[in-house]
C-alpha positions in Angstrom: 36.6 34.6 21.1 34.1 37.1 22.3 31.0 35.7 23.1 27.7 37.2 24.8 24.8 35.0 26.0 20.8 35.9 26.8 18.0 33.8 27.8 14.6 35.4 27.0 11.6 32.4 28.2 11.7 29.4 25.3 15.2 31.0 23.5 18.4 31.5 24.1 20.9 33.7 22.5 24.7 33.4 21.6 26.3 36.1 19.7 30.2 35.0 19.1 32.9 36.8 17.1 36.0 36.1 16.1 39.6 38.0 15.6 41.5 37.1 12.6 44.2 35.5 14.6 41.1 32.7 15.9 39.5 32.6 12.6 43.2 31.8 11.2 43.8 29.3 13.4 40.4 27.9 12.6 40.9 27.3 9.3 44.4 25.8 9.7 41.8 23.2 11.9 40.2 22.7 9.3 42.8 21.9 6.9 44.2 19.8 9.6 41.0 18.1 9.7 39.9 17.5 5.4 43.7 18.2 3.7 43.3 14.1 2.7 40.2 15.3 0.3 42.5 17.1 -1.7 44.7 16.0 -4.6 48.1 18.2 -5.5 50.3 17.1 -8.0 54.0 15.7 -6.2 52.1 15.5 -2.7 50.6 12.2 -0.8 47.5 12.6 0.7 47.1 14.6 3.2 50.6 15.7 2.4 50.5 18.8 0.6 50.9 22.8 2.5 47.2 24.7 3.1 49.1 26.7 0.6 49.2 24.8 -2.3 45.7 23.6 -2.0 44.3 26.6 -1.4 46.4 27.5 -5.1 44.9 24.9 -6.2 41.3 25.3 -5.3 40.8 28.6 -4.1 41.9 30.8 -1.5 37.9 29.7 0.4 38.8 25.9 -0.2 38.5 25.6 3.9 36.2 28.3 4.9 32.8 25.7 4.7 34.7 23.0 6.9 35.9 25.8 9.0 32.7 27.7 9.8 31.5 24.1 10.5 33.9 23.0 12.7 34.1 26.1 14.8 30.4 26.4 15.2 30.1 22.6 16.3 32.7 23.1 18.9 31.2 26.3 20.1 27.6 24.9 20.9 28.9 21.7 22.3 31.1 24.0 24.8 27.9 26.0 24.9 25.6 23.5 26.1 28.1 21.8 28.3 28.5 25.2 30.1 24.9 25.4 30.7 23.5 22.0 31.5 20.6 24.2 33.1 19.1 25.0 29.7 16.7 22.2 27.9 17.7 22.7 24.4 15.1 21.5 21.5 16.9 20.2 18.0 20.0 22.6 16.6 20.3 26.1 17.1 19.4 28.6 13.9 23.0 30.3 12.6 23.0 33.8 11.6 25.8 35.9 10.5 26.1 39.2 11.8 28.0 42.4 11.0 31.7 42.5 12.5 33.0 45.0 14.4 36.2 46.6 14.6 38.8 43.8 15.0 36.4 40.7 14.0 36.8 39.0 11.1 33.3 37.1 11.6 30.4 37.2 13.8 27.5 34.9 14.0 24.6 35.4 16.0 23.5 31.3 17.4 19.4 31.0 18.5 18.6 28.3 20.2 14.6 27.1 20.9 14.5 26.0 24.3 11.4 23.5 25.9 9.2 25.6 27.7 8.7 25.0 31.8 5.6 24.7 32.3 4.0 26.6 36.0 1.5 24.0 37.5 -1.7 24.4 38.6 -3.8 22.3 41.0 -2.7 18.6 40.8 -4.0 16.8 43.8 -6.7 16.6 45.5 -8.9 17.2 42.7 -12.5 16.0 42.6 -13.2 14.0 38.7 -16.0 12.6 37.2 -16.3 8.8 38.6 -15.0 6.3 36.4 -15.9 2.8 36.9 -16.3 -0.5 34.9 -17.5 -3.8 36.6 -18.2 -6.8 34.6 -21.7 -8.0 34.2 -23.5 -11.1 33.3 -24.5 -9.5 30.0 -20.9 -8.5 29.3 -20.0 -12.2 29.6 -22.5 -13.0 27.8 -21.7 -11.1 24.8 -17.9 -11.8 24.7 -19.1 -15.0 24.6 -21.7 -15.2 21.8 -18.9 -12.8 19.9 -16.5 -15.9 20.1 -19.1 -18.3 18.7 -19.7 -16.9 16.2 -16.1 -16.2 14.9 -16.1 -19.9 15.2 -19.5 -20.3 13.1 -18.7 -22.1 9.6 -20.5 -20.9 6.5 -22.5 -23.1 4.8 -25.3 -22.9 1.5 -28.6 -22.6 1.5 -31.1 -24.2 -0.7 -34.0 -21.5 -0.5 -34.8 -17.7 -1.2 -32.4 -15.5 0.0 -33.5 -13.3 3.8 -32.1 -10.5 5.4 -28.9 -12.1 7.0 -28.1 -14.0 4.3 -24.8 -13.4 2.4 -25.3 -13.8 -1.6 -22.8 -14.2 -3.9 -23.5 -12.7 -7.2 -21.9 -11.2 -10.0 -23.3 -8.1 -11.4 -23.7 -5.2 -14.0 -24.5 -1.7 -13.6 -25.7 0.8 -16.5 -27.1 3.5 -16.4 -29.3 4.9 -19.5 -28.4 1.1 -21.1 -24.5 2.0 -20.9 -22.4 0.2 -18.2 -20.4 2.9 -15.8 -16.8 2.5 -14.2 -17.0 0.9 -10.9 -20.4 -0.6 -11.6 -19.1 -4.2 -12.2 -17.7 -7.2 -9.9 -18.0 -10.5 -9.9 -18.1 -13.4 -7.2 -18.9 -10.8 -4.8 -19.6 -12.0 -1.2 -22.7 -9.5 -0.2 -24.6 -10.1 3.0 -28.3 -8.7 2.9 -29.1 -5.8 5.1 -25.5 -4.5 6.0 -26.0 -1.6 4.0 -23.4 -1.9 2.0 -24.9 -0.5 -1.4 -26.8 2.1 -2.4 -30.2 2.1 -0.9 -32.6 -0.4 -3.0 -29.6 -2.9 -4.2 -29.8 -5.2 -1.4 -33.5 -5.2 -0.7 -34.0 -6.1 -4.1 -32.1 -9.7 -3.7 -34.4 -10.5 -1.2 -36.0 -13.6 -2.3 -33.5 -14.4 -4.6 -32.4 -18.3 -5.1 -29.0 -19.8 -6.4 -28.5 -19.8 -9.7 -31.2 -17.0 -10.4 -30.6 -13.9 -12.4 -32.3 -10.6 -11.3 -32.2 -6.7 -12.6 -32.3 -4.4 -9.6 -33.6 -0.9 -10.3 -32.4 1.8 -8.1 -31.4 5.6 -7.9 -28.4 6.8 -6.9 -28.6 9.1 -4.1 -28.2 13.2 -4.8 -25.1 13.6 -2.6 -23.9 10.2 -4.2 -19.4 11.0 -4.3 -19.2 10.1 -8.1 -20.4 13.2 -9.8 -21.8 11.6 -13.2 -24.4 9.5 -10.9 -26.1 11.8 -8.9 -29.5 11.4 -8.7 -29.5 8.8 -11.6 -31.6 5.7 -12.6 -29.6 2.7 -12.7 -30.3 -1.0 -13.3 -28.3 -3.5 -12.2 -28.4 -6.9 -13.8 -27.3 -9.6 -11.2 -26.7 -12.9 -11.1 -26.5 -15.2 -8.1 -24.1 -18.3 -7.3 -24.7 -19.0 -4.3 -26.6 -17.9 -1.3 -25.0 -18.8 2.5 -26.0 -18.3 6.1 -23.5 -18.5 9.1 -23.8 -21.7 11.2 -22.8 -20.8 14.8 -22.4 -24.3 16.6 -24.1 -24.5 20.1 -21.9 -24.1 23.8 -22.1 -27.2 25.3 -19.1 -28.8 27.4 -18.1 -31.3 24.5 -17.7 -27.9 22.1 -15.5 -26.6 24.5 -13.2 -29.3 25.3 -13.1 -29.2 21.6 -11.3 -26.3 21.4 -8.6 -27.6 23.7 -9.0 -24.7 26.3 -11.1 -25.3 29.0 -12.9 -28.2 30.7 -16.1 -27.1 31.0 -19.1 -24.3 29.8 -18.8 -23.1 33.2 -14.7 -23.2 33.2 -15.2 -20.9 30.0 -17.4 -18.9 31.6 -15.0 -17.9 34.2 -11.9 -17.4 32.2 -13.7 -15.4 30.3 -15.0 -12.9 33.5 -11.6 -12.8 34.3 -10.2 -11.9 31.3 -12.5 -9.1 30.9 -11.9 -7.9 34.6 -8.4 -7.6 33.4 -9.6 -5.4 30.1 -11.9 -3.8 32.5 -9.4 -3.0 34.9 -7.0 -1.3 32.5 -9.5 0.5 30.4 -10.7 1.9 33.8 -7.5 3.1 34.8 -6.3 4.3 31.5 -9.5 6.8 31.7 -8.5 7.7 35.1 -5.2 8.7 33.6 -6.5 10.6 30.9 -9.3 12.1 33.1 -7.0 13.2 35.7 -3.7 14.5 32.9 -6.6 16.7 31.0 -7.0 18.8 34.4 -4.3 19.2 35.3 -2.7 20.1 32.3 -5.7 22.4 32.1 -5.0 24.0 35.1 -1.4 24.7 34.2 0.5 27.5 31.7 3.2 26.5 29.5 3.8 28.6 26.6 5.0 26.3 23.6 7.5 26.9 20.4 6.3 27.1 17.5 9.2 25.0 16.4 8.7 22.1 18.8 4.9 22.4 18.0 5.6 22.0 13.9 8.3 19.1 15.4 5.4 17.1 17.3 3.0 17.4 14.0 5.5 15.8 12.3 6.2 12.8 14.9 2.3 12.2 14.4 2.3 12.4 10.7 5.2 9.7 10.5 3.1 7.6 13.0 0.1 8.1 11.3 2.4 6.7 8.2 3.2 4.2 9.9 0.4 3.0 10.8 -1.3 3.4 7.1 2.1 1.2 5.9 0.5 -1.8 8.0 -2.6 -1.8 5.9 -1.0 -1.8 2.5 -1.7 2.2 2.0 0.1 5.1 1.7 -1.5 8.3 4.1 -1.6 10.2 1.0 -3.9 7.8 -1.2 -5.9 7.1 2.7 -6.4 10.8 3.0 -7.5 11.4 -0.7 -9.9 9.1 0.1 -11.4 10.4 2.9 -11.6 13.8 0.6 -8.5 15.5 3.2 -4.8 16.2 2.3 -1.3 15.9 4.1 -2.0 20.0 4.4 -5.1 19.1 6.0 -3.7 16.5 8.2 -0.9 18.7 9.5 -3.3 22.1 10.1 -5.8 20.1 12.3 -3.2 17.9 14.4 -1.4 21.6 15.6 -3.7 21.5 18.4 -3.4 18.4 19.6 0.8 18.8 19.1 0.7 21.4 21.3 -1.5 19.8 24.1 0.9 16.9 23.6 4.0 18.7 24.4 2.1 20.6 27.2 1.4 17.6 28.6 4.4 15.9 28.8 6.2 19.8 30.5 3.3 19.3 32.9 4.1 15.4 33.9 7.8 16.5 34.0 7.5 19.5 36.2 5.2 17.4 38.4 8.0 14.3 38.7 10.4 16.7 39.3 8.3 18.7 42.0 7.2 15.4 43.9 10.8 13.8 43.0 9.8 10.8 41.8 12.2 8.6 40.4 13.2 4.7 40.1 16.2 3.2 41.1 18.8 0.4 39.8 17.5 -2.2 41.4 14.1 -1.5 39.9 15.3 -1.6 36.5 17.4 -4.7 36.9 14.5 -6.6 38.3 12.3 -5.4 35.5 14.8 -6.5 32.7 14.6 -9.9 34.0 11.4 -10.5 31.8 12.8 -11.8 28.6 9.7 -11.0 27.0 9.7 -7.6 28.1 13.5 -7.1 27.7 13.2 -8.5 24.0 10.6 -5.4 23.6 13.4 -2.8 24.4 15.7 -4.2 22.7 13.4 -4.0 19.4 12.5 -0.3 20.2 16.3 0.2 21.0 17.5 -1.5 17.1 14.8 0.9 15.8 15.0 4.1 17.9 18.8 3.8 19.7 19.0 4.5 23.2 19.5 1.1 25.5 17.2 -1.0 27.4 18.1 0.4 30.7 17.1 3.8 29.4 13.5 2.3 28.6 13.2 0.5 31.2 13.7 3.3 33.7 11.4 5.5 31.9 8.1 2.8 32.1 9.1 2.3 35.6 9.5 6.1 36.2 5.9 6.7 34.4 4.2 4.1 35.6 5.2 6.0 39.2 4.0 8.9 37.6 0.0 7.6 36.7 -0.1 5.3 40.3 1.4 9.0 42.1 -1.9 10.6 39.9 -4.5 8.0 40.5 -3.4 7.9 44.8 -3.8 11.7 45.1 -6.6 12.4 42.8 -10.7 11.4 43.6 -13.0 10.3 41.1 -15.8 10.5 43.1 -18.3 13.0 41.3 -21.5 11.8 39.3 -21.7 12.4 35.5 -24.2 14.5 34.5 -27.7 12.5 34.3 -27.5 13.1 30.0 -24.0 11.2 30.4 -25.3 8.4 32.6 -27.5 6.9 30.1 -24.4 6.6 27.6 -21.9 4.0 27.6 -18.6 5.9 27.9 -16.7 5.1 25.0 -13.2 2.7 25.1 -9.4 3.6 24.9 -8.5 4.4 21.8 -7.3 1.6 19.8 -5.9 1.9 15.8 -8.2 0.5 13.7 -8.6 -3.1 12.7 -8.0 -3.5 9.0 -11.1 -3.7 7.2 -11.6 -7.6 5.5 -11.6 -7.6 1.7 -14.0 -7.8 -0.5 -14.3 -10.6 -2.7 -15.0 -8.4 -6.0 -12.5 -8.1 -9.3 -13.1 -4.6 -9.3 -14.0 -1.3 -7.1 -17.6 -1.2 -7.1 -19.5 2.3 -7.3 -22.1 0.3 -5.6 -20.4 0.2 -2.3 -20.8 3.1 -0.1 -17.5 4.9 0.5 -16.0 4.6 3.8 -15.4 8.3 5.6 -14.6 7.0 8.8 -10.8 7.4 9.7 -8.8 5.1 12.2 -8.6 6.4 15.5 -4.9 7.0 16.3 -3.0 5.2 18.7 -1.6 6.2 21.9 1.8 6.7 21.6 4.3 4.9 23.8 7.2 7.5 22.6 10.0 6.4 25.2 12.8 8.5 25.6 16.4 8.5 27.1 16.5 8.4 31.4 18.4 11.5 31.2 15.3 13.6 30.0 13.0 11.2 32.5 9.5 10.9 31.3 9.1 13.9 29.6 7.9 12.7 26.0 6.2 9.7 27.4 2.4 11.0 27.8 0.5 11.7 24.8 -2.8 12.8 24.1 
């Protein structure tokens, strides 16, 4: 078999072609190989001459399995030959036009991941990053965890700002009722700006067992087309109206709760539980701070291919995480007025900084040969907690837990190796000072729902999307790190 190979930056080349002596004896392979999927009269399974099959169903009955057969072997022999060459998915098979003394020729392209030439990373000078726990901070963890264990109770007096009301109501416009303009039971609290503007002012004052119409206009740039701008009354009626009862932290309230001995004892635990939270959310921003430059400061030329790959990884996670709140991302993303073409055009950017990225943290492990050893892993997998983990990603994603193991180990080497030879030292500009810097990125919590029979054209749509996770994405030791770091 003739055979000529090129390399040409993120591709590589394989032109084969074949005499009619080797494509002979690859279809008698292949008969070898499927003869038991054919049926001839007087013949067991298997049994019968390539002759009489090929009588029977066509002289090409084998070609298919043959071209299949010999291109499989050829690109495992390929890639085994060249163990230098980082080959992305399968390669794209083209046939091309024999020469003298070939019966077939096929040209085999194969994408390649890019290497990526680094730039500065060490010893570079980044914005300080720094989160100490305060007294304040304390104090609001703690006020946030009285009142998730406030009880609700009722009222017997006019409705406040604060309050939630629970009404039923009707919406018309012009004397006719409108879709979406009805609910009943509906738990509203007064002043979260929920409805249109008007709708919860006007239940200010408003008493259990009252009924009340609400005049108000819909807003211009309202989303439903047919009530733009319009008049509408809505005629409500009020069950009940309930105020949150936070109870007050005193030592019997928390011994209560079963956790701690003492105000003071949950105090404490509850600094050092945010030092934790602090501490991680600090040095995940290091990270972040300190992979941005230098994957700035590095060139890495990416494949179209493995960028339109990536896209795809984030649209099944973003799928993914939609299946957890009872959606599909094509109904979520109709909502928010975008589409899966949408989706998919503005993630291409980030995909390709993502695969940047990880060439960058690869070409860096490999230039400062970082790496973790046996012994490592083994003490790692003694965690059962932690082992039972991998073996969940390993039922899901294949691989085995060793594999994982080594690579957290191996990038956790990686971000301690960034945040030792990196300083974060500068001051932020005095316009950033003044503004909280804003937390790792979490996926959003899944909103609590509404007590209503129906969708209410009342409620103000929500526009906001869920901030996407940061992926995890572990892959096998013998590619290292490489597609662990995502943006």
């Amino acid at each position: 078999m003739k055979s000529t190979f090129e390399k040409n930056k993120c591709e590589a080349t394989l032109k084969i072609a074949l005499t009619p002596e080797e494509w002979e004896t690859e279809l008698d392979n292949a008969y070898v190989r499927t003869a038991r999927k054919y049926r001839v009269d007087g013949f067991r399974p298997g049994k019968a001459p390539r002759s009489f099959i090929e009588a029977r169903y066509g002289k090409g009955v084998f070609f298919d399995d043959a071209i299949d057969l010999c291109l499989n072997r050829v690109v495992r022999e390929f890639l085994t030959e060249h163990t230098e060459l980082e080959v992305f998915g399968q390669p794209e098979v083209m046939p091309d036009k024999t020469g003298e003394g070939e019966a077939l020729a096929f040209t085999l392209t194969f994408t390649l991941y890019p290497d990526a030439k680094l730039g500065e990373y060490k010893g570079i000078k980044l914005p300080k990053i720094e989160y100490n726990v305060t007294d304040e901070d304390v104090d609001t963890r703690i006020n946030a965890e009285m009142r998730q264990a406030s009880r609700t109770v009722s009222v017997d007096r006019p409705a406040a700002l604060g309050d939630t009301t629970v009404i039923d109501y009707v919406g018309t416009v012009d004397g006719v009722e409108f879709d979406g303009g009805k609910a009943e039971k509906y738990e509203l609290k007064l002043g979260s700006n929920t409805f249109i503007p008007g709708f919860e002012d006007g239940l200010v004052g408003v008493a259990k067992g009252e009924e009340r119409d609400v005049k108000v206009k819909f807003p211009e740039e309202y989303h439903a087309e047919n009530l733009k701008g319009k008049d509408a009354v809505f005629h409500v009626t009020v069950h009940d109206v309930t105020v949150e009862e936070v109870p007050e932290l005193t030592d019997e309230f928390v011994k209560d709760r079963g956790r701690y001995g003492s105000v003071e004892e949950y105090k404490a635990a509850t600094r050092k539980n945010l030092e934790t939270s602090f501490a991680n959310r600090q040095r995940n921003e290091r990270i972040d701070a300190a992979m941005k430059a230098i994957t700035d400061a590095a060139e890495c030329e990416v494949p179209e291919k493995i960028v339109a790959a990536e896209v795809e990884r984030m649209w099944a996670e973003f799928a993914h995480q939609m299946s957890h709140y009872g959606i599909s991302p094509e109904d979520y993303l109709k909502y928010n007025n975008s589409t899966p073409e949408q989706f998919r055009a503005e993630r291409k950017e980030p995909a390709e900084r993502n695969v940047k990225m990880r060439r960058v943290m690869r070409a860096i492990i490999d230039a400062e040969k970082l790496e973790a050893d046996e012994a490592e892993v083994k003490a790692k997998l003694r965690d059962p907690q932690y082992r039972a983990e991998l073996e969940h990603e390993v039922h899901h994603n294949g691989g085995s837990v060793e594999e994982y193991a080594y690579n957290d180990i191996l990038t956790n080497k990686f971000f301690d190796f960034l945040l030792e030879n990196n300083e974060f030292t500068e001051e932020k500009p005095a316009e950033e000072k003044s503004e909280k810097p804003a937390a790792k990125k979490t996926a959003a919590k899944k909103p609590a729902a509404k007590k209503a029979t129906e969708t209410t054209e009342a409620e103000k749509p929500a526009a906001k999307k869920p901030a996407a996770k940061k992926p995890a994405a572990k892959k096998p030791a013998t590619k290292k790190a490489d597609d662990k770091k995502d943006e």
